[in-house]
py3Dmol code that shows the C-alpha trace and the ligand (Angstrom):
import py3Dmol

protein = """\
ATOM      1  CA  UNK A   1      17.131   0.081  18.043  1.00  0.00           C
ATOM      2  CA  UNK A   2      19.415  -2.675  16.393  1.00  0.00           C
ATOM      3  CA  UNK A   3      19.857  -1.973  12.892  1.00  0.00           C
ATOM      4  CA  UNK A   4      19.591  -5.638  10.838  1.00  0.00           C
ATOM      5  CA  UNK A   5      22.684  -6.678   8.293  1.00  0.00           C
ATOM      6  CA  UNK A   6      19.624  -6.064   5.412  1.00  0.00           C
ATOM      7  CA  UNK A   7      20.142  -2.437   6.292  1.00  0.00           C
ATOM      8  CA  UNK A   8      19.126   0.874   7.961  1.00  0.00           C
ATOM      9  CA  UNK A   9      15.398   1.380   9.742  1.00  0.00           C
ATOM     10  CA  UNK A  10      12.990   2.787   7.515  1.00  0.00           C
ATOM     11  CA  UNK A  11      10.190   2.333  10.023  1.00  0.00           C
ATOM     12  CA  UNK A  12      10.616   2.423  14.300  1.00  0.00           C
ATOM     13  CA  UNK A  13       7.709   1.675  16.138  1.00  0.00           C
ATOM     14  CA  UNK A  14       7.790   1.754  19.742  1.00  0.00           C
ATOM     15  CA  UNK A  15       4.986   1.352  22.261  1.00  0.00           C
ATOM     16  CA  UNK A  16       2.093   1.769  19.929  1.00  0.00           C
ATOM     17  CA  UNK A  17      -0.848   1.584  21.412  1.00  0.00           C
ATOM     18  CA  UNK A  18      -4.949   1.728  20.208  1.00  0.00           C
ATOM     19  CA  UNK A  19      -8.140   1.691  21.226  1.00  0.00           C
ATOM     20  CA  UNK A  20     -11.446   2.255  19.587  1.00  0.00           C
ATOM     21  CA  UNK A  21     -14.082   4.029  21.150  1.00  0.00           C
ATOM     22  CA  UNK A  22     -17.213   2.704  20.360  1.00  0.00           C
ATOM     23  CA  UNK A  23     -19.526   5.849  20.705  1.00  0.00           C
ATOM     24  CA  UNK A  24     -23.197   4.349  19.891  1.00  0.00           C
ATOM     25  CA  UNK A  25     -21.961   1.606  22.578  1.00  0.00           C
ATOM     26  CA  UNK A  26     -22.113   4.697  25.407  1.00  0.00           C
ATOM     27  CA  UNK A  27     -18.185   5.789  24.466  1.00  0.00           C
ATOM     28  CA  UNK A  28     -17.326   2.389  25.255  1.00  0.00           C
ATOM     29  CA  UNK A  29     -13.302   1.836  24.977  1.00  0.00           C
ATOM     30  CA  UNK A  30     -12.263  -1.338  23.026  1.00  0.00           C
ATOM     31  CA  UNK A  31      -8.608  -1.806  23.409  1.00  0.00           C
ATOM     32  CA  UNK A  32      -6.866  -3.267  20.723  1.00  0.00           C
ATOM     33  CA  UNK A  33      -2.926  -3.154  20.533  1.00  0.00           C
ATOM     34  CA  UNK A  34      -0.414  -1.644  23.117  1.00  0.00           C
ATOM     35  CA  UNK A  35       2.973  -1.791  23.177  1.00  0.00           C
ATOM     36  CA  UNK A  36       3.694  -3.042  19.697  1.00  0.00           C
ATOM     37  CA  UNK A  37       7.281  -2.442  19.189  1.00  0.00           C
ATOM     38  CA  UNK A  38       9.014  -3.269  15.947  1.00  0.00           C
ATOM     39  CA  UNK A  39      11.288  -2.184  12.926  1.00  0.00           C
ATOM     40  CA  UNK A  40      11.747  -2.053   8.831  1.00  0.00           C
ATOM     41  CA  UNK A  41      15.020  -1.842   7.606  1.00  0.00           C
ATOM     42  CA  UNK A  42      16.269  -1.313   3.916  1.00  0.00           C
ATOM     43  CA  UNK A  43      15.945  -4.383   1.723  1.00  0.00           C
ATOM     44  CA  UNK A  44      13.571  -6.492   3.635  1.00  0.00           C
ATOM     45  CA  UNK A  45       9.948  -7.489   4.149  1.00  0.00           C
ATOM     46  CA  UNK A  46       7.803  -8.041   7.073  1.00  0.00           C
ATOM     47  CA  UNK A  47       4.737  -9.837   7.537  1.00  0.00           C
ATOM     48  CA  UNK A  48       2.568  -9.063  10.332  1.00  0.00           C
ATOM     49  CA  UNK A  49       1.034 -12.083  11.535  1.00  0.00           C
ATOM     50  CA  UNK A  50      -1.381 -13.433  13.940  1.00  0.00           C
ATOM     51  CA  UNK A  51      -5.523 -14.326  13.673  1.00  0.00           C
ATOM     52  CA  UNK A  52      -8.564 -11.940  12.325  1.00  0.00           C
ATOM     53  CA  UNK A  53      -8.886  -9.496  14.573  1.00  0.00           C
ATOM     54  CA  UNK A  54      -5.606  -8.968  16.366  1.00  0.00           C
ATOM     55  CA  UNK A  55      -4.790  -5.918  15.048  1.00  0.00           C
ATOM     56  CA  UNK A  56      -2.916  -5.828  12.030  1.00  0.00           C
ATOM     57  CA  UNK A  57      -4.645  -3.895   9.772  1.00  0.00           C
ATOM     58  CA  UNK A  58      -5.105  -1.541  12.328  1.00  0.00           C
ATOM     59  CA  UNK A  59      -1.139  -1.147  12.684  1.00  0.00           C
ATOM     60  CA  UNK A  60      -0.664  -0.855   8.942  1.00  0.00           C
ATOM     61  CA  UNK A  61      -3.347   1.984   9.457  1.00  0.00           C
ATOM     62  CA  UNK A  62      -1.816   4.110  12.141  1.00  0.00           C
ATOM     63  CA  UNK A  63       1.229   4.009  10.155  1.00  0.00           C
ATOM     64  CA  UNK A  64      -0.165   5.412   7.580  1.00  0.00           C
ATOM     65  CA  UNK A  65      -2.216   7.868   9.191  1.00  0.00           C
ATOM     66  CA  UNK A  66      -5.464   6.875   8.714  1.00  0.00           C
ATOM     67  CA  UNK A  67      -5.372   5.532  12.436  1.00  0.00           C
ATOM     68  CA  UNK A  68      -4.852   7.954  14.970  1.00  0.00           C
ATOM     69  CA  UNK A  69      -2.245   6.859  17.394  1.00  0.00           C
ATOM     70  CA  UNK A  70      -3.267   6.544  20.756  1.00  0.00           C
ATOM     71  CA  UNK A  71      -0.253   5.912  22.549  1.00  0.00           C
ATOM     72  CA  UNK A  72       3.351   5.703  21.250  1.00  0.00           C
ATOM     73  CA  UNK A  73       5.427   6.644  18.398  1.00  0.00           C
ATOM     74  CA  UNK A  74       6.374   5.366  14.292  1.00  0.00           C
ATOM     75  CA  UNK A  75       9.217   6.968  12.707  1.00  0.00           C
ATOM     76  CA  UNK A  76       9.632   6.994   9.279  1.00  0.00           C
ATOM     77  CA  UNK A  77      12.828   8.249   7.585  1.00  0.00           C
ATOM     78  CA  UNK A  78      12.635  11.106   5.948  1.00  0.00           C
ATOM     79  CA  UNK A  79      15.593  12.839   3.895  1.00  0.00           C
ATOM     80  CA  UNK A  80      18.489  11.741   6.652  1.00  0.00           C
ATOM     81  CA  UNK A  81      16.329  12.063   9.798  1.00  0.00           C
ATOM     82  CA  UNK A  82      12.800  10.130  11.238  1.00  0.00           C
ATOM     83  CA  UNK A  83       9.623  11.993  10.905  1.00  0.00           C
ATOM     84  CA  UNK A  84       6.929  11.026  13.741  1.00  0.00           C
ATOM     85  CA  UNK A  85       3.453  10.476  12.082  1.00  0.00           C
ATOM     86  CA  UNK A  86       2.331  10.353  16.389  1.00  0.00           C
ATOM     87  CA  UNK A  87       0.229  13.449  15.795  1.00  0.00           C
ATOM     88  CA  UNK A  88       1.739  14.647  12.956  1.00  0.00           C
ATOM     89  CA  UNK A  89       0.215  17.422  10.775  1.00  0.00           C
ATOM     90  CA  UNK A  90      -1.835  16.974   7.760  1.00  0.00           C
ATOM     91  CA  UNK A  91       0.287  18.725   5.417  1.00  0.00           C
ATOM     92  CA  UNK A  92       3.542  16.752   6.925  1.00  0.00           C
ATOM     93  CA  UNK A  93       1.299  12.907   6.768  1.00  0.00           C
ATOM     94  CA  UNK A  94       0.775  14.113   2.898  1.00  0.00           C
ATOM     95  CA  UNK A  95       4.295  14.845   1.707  1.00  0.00           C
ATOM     96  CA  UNK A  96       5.119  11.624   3.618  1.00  0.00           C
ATOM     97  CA  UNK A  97       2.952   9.953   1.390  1.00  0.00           C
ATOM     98  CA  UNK A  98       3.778  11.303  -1.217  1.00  0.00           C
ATOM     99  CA  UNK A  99       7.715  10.720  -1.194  1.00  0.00           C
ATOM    100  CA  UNK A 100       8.188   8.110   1.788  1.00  0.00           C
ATOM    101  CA  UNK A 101       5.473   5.688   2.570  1.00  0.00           C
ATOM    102  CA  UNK A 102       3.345   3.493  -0.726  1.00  0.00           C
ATOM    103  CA  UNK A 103       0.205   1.782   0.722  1.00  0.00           C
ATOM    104  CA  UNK A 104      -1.713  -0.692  -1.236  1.00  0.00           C
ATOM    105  CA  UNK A 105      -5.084  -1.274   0.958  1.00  0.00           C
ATOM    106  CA  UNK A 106      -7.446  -3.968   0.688  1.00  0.00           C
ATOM    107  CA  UNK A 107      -9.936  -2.388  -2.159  1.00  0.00           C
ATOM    108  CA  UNK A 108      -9.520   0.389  -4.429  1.00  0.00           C
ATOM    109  CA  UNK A 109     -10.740   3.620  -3.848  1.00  0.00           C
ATOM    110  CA  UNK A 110     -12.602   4.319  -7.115  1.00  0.00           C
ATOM    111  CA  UNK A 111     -12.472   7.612  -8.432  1.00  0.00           C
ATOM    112  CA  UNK A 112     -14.837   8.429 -10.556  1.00  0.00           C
ATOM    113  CA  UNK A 113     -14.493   8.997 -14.531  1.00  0.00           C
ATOM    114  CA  UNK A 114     -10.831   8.662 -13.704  1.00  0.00           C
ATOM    115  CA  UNK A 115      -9.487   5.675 -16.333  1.00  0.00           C
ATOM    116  CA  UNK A 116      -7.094   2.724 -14.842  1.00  0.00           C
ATOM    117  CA  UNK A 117      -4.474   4.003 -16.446  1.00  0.00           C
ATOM    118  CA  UNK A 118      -4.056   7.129 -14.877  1.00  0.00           C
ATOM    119  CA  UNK A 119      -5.663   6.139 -11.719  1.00  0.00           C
ATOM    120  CA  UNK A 120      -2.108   3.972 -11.332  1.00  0.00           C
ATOM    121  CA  UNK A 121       0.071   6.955 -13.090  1.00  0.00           C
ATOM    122  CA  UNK A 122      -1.037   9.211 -10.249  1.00  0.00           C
ATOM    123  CA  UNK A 123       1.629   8.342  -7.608  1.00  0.00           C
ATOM    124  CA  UNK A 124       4.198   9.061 -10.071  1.00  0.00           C
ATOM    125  CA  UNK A 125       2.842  12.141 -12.122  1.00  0.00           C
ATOM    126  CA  UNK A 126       2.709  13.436  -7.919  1.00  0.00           C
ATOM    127  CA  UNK A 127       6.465  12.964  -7.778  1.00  0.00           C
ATOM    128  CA  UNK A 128       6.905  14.934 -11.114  1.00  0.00           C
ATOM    129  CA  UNK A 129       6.772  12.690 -13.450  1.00  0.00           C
ATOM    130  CA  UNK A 130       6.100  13.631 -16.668  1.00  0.00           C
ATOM    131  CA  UNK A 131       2.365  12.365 -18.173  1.00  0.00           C
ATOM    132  CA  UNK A 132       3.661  10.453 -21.293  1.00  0.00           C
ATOM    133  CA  UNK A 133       6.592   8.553 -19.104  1.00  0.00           C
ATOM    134  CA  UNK A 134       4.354   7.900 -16.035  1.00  0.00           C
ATOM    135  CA  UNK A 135       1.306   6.528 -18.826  1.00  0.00           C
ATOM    136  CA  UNK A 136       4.115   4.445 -20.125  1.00  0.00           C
ATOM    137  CA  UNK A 137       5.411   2.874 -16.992  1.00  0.00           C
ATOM    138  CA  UNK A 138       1.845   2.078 -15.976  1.00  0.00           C
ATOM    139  CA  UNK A 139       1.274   0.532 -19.408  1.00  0.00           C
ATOM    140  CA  UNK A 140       4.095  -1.622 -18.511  1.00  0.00           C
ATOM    141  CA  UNK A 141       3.048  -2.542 -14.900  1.00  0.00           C
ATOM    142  CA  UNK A 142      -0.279  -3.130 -16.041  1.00  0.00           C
ATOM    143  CA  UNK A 143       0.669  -5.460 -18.936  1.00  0.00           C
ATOM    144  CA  UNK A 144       2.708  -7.055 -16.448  1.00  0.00           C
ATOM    145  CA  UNK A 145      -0.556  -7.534 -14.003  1.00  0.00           C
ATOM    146  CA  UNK A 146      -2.301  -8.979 -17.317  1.00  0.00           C
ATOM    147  CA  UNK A 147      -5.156  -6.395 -16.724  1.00  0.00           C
ATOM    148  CA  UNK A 148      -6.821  -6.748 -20.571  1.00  0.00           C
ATOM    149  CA  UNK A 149      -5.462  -3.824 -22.056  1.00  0.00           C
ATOM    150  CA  UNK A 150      -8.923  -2.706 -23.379  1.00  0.00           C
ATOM    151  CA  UNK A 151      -9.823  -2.227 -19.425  1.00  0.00           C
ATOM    152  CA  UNK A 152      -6.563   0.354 -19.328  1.00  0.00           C
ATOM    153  CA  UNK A 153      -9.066   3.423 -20.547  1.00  0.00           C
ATOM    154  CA  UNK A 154     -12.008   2.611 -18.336  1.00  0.00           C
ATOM    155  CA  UNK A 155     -12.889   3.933 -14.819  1.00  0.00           C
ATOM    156  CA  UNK A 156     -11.827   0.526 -12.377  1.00  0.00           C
ATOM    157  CA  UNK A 157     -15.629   0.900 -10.747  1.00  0.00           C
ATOM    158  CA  UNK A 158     -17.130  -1.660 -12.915  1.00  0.00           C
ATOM    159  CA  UNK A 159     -13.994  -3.893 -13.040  1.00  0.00           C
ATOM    160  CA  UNK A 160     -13.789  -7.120 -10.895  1.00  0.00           C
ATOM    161  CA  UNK A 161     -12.437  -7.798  -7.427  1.00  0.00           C
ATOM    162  CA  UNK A 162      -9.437  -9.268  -8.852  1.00  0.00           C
ATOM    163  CA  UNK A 163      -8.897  -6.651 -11.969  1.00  0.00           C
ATOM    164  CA  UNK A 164      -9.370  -3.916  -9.310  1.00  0.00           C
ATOM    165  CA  UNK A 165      -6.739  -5.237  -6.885  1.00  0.00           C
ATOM    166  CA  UNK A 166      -4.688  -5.639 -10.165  1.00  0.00           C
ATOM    167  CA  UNK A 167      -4.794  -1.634 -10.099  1.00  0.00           C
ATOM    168  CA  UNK A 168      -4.404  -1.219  -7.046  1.00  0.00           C
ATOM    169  CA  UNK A 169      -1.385  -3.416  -6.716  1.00  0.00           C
ATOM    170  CA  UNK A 170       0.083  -1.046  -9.985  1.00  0.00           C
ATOM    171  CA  UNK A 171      -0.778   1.913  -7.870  1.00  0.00           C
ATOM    172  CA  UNK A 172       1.018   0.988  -5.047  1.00  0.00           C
ATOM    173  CA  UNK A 173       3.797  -0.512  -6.762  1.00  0.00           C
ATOM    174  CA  UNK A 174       4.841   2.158  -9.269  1.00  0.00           C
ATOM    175  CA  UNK A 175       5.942   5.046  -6.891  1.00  0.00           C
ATOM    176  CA  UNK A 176       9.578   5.237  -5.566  1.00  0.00           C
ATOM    177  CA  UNK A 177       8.863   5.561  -1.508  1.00  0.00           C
ATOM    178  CA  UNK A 178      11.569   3.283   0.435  1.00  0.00           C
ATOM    179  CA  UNK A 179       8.504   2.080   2.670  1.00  0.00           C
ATOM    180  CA  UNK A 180       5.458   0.156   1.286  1.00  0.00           C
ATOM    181  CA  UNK A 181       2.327  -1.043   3.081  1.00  0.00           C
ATOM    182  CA  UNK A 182       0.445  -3.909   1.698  1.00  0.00           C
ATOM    183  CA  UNK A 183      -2.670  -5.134   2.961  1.00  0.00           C
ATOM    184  CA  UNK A 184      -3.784  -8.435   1.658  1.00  0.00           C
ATOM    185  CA  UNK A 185      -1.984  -7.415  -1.954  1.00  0.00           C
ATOM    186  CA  UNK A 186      -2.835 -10.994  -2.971  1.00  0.00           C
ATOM    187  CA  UNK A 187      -6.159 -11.661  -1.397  1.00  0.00           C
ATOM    188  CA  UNK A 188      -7.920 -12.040  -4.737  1.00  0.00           C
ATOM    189  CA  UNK A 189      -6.029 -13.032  -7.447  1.00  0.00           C
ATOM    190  CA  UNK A 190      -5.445 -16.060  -9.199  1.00  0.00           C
ATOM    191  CA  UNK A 191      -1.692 -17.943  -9.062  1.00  0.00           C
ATOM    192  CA  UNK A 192      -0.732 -16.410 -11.941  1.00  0.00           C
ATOM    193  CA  UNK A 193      -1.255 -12.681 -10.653  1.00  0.00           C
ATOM    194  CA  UNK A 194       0.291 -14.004  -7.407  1.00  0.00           C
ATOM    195  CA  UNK A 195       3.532 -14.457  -8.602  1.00  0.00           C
ATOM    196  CA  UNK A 196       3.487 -11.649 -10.204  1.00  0.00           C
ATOM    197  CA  UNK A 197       3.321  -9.683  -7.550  1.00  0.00           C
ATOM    198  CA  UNK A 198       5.830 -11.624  -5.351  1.00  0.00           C
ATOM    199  CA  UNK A 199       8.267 -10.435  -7.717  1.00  0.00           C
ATOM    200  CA  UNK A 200       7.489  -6.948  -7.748  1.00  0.00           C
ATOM    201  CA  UNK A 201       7.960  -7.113  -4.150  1.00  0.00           C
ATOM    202  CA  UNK A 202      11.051  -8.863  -4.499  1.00  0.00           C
ATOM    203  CA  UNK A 203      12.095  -6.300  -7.246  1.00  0.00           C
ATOM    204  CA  UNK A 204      11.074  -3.472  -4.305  1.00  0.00           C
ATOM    205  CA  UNK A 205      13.463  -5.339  -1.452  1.00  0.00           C
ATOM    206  CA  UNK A 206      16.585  -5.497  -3.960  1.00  0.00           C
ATOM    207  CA  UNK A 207      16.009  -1.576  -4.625  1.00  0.00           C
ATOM    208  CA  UNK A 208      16.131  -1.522  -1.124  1.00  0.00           C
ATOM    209  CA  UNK A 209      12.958  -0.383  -0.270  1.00  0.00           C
ATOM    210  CA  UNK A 210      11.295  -1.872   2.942  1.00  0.00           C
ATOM    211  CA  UNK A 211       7.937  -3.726   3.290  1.00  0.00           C
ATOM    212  CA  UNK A 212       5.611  -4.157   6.112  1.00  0.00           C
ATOM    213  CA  UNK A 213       2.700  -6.282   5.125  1.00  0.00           C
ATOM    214  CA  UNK A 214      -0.346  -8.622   5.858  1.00  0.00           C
ATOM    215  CA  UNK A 215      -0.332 -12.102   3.800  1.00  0.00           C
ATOM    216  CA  UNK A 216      -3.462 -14.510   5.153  1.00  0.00           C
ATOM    217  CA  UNK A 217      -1.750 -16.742   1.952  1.00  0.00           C
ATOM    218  CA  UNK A 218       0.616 -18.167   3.256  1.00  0.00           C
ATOM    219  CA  UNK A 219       2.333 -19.152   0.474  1.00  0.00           C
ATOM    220  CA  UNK A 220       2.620 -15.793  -0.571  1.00  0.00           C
ATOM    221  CA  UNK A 221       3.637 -14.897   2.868  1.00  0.00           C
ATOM    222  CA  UNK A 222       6.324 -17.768   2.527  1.00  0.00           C
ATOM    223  CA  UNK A 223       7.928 -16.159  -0.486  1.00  0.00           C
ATOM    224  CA  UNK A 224       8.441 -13.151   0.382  1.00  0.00           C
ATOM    225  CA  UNK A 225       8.435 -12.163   4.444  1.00  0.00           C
ATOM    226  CA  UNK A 226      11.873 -12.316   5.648  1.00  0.00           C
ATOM    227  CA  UNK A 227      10.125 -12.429   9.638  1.00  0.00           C
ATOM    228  CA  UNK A 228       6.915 -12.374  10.950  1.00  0.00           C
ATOM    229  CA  UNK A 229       5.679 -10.419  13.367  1.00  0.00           C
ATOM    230  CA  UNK A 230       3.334 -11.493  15.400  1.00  0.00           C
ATOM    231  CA  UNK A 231       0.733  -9.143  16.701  1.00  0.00           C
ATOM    232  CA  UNK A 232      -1.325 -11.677  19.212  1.00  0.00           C
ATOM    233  CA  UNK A 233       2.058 -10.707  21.702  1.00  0.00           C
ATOM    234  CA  UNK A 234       0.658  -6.837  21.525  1.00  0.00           C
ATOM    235  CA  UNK A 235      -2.569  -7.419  22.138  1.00  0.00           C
ATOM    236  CA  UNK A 236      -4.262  -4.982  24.598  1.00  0.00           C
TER     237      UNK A 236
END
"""
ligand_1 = """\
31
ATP
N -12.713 1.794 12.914
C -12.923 0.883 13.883
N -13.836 1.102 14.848
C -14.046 0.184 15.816
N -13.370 -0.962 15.928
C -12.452 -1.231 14.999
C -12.174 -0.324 13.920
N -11.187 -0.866 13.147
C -10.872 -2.039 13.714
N -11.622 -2.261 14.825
C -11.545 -3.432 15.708
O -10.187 -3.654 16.042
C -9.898 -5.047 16.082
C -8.717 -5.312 15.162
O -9.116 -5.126 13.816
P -8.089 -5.226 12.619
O -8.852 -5.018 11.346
O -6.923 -4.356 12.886
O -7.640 -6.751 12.742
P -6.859 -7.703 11.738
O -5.851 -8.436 12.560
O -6.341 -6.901 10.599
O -8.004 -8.669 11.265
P -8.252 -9.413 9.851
O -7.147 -10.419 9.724
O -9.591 -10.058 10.047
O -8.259 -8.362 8.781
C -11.161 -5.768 15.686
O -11.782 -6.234 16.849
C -11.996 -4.692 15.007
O -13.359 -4.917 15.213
"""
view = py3Dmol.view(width=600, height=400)
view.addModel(protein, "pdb")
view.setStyle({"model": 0}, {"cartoon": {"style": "trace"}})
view.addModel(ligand_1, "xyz")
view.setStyle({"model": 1}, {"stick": {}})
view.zoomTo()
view.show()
């Protein structure tokens, strides 16, 4: 696999392949991608492209684990080596998680009586982070997100679309993994919140991290993919 001048693969995927069955349809297979073959490297962002329905969520999904992978194989480097998430373990997906792989999906996953605040401090307070310095850096991200700071002590379940993607968009953004997934990080916020978030992702490629996402905006998509991929080309 060519490595890219930006730097070395964080993410290999090679001849992923997936189909849904559709059991109340009679265990009727619906094919969806094969072959999709593509890399991350250090210091650069990817946008999956191509229309509703070809796939790319369900990519973003299998590398995170919540897809099972049919056929094929992702690699994700892991402390000097690749990991395979292709039918890895449970215990092996979470540590991955946990130090290697961010994913901001679509909507937030609400949990209850937890407040904003420490539903974004989680990811770090995981690594080790102590309570008072992960609080403060999600004060800051969340100032940054202008999410009203009377919101910070609330559960997110009654907030908007837009102040929950705010938090989810924190979430995501606050851990140190090298690889981060975004789904739609932009889908509904206003311009505002949109560039905010193109710089954090900008502020993620000059750490060097690596980012694989889906932008339907595409001026977001503009600002900060460095290629596209396009998934129509894998579909099954
Ligand atoms: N859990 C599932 N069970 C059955 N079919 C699914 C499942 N998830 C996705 N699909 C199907 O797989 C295909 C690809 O869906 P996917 O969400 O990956 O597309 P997408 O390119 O991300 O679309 P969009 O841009 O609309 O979000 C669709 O036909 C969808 O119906």
């Amino acid at each position: 696999m060519p490595t890219s001048a930006t730097g070395v693969p964080l993410l290999i995927v090679e001849n992923l392949g997936k189909s849904f069955t559709l059991h109340l349809q009679g265990g009727l297979s619906l094919p969806v991608v094969s072959a999709v073959s593509f890399a991350v490297h250090a210091g650069e962002c990817v946008a999956l492209g191509g229309p509703s329905g070809a796939g790319k969520s369900s990519i973003l999904k299998m590398v995170y684990g919540n897809y099972r992978i049919d056929a094929g194989s992702v690699q994700v480097a892991d402390a000097g080596a690749m990991a395979e998430i292709a039918g890895a373990e449970p215990r092996l997906m979470l540590r991955l998680r946990r130090a290697r792989i961010g994913y901001v999906s679509q909507f937030l996953r609400v949990i209850p009586r937890v407040p904003a605040l420490d539903v974004v401090a989680a990811p770090l307070r995981a690594e080790g982070v102590a309570a008072d310095a992960a609080r403060a850096r999600a004060s800051a991200l969340l100032a940054r997100l202008n999410l009203p700071e009377r919101l910070w002590g609330l559960p997110p379940a009654t907030f908007s679309g837009g102040e929950q993607q705010r938090v989810n968009v924190a979430r995501g953004f606050i851990g140190s993994q090298p690889l981060l997934l975004l789904d739609e990080p932009t889908a509904s916020l206003d311009a505002a919140n949109r560039a905010v978030v193109i710089d954090l992702i900008a502020e993620k490629k000059a750490q060097g991290c690596g980012l694989l996402g889906i932008f339907h905006d595409g001026e977001t998509r503009e600002a900060v993919a460095d290629r596209v991929v396009d998934v129509t080309r894998f579909s099954a």
